[in-house]
C-alpha positions in Angstrom: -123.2 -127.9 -84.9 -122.6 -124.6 -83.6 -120.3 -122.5 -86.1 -117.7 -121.4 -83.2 -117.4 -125.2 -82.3 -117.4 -126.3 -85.9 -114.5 -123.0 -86.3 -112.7 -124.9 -83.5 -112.2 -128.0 -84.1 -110.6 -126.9 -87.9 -108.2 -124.1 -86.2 -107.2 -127.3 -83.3 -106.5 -129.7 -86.2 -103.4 -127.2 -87.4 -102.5 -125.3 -84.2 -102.6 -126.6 -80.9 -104.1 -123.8 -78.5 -105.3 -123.1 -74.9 -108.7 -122.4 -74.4 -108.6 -118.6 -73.9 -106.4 -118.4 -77.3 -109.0 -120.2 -79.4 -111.5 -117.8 -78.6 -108.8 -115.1 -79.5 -108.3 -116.3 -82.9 -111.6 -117.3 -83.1 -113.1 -113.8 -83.0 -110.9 -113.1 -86.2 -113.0 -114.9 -88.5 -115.9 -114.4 -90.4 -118.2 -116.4 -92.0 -118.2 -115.6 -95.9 -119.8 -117.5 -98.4 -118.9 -117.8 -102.2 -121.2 -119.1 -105.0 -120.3 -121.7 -107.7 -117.7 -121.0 -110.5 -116.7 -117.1 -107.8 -113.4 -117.3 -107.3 -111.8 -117.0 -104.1 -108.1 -115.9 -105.3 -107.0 -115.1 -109.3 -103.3 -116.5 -109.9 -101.0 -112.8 -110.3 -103.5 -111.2 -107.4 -102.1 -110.9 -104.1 -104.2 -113.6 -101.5 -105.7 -111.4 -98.4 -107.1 -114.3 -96.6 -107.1 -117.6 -95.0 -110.0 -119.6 -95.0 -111.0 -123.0 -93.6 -113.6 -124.8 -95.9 -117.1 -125.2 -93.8 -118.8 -126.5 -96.8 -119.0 -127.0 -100.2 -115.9 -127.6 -102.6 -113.1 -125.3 -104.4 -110.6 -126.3 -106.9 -106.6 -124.9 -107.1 -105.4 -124.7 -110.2 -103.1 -122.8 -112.6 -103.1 -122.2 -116.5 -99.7 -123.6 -118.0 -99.8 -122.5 -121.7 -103.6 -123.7 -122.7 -104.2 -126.2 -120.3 -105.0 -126.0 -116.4 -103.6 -128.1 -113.8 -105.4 -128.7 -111.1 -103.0 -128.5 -107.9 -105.9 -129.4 -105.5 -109.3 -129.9 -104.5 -110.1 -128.6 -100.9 -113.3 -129.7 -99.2 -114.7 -129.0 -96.1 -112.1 -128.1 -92.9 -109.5 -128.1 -95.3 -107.9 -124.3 -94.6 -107.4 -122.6 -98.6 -105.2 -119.5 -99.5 -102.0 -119.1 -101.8 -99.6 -119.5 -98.7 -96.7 -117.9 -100.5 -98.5 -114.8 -101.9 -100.3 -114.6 -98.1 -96.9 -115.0 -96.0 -93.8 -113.7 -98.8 -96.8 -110.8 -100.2 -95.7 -112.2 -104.0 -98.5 -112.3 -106.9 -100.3 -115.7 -106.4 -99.3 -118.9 -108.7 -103.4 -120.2 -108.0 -106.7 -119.5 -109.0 -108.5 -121.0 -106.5 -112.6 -121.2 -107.7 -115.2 -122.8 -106.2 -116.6 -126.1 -107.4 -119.9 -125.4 -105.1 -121.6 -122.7 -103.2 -119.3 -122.3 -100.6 -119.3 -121.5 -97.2 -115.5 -120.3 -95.7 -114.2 -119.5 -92.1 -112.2 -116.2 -93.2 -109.4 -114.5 -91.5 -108.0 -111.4 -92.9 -104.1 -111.0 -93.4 -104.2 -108.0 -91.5 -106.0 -110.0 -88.3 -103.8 -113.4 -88.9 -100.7 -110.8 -88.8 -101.9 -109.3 -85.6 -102.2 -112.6 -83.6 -98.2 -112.2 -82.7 -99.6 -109.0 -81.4 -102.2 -111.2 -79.2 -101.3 -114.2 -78.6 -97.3 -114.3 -77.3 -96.1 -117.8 -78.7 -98.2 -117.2 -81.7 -95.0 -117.5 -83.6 -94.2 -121.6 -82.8 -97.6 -122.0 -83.4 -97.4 -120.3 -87.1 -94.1 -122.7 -87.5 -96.2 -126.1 -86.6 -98.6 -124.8 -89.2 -96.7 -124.2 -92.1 -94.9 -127.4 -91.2 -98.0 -129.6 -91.3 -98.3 -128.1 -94.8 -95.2 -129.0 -95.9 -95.7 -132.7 -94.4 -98.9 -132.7 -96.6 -97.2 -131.5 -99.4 -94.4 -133.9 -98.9 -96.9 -137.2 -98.8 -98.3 -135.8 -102.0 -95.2 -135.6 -103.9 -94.1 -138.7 -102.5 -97.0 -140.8 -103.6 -96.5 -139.0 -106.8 -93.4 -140.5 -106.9 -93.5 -143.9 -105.6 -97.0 -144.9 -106.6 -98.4 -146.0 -109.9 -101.3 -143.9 -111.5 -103.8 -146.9 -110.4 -102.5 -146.7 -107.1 -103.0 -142.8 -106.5 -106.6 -143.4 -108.2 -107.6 -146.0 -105.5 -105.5 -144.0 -102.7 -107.8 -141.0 -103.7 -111.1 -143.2 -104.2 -110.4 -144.6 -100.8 -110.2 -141.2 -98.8 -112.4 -139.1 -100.5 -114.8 -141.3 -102.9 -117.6 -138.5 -103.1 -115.2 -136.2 -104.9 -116.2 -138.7 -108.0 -119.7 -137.5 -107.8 -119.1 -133.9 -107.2 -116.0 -133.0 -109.3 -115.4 -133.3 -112.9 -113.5 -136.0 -113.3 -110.7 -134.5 -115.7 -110.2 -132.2 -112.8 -109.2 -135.0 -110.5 -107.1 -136.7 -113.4 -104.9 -133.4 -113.6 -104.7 -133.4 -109.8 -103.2 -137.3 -109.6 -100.8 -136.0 -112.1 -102.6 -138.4 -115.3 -104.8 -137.9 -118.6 -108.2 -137.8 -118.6 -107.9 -141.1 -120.8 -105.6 -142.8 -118.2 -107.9 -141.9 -115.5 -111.1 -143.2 -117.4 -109.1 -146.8 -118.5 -108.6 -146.5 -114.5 -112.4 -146.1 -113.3 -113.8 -148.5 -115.8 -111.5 -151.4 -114.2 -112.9 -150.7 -111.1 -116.2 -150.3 -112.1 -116.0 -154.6 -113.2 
């Protein structure tokens, strides 16, 4: 797939645009690639991008006294930046590293800041973004809340099964919010 098609369909998938705007905000980004265990953003650094995933796989995390917790792992046309360090310009909370080589769709702060500048209702747009990421972050939480550790281990299995071939697996035990032991009692059962 061409990459300005492929550039597209992620930047259509958060903002609804004409035409003529997509290939505006299309001519922002760059293609920037990342090898495995670079980091993309260090928590207590300020983030200077957005980036949608084109391949490969990175992990969001932070360090709580001597253990991480993985906050999320984004895969391919997932977008990836510390939001509130990119928009409110305070030190990041996550290090965001890559799991993989990685190949990113970037847009520089500066250039996302200018599209108000270039593309008039740019501002409802940016407010229908950052919504969908609330809504995101809203399911998570609720399922956090509502659903057993077995059910947020098959819920995750179900939508994104090759993570469990790709990923260490503690990491996606510390992202469904369980031990490593919990997760492993999990994947045995449904291994019989």
């Amino acid at each position: 797939m061409n990459e300005a098609l492929e550039l597209e369909q992620y930047i259509s998938s958060y903002f609804p645009v004409s035409k003529e705007e997509m290939k505006t905000i299309v001519a922002c980004f760059k293609l920037e690639t990342l090898e495995k265990t670079d980091y993309f953003l260090k928590a207590d650094h300020y983030a200077e991008r957005l980036s949608f995933i084109r391949s490969g796989i990175l992990r969001i995390y932070a360090t709580s006294g001597d253990k991480d917790v993985t906050q999320w792992i984004s895969t391919q046309g997932y977008f990836v930046t510390d939001l509130a360090s990119l928009v409110f310009e305070i030190p990041a909370r996550w290090n965001i590293q890559a799991i993989t080589p990685i190949e990113l769709f970037t847009i520089s702060k500066t250039d996302y800041r200018n599209l108000g500048n270039l593309i008039p209702q740019w501002n409802q747009l940016e407010k229908l973004f950052i919504a969908k990421c609330f809504t995101i972050l809203e399911e998570r939480i609720f399922s956090h809340l509502s659903m057993s550790a077995e059910e947020r281990y098959n819920q995750l299995f179900a939508m994104n099964r090759e993570l469990f071939n790709q990923v260490p697996l503690n990491y996606l035990a510390s992202m469904l919010g369980m031990s490593p032991e919990t997760f492993s009692r999990i994947r045995a059962k449904q291994v019989l």
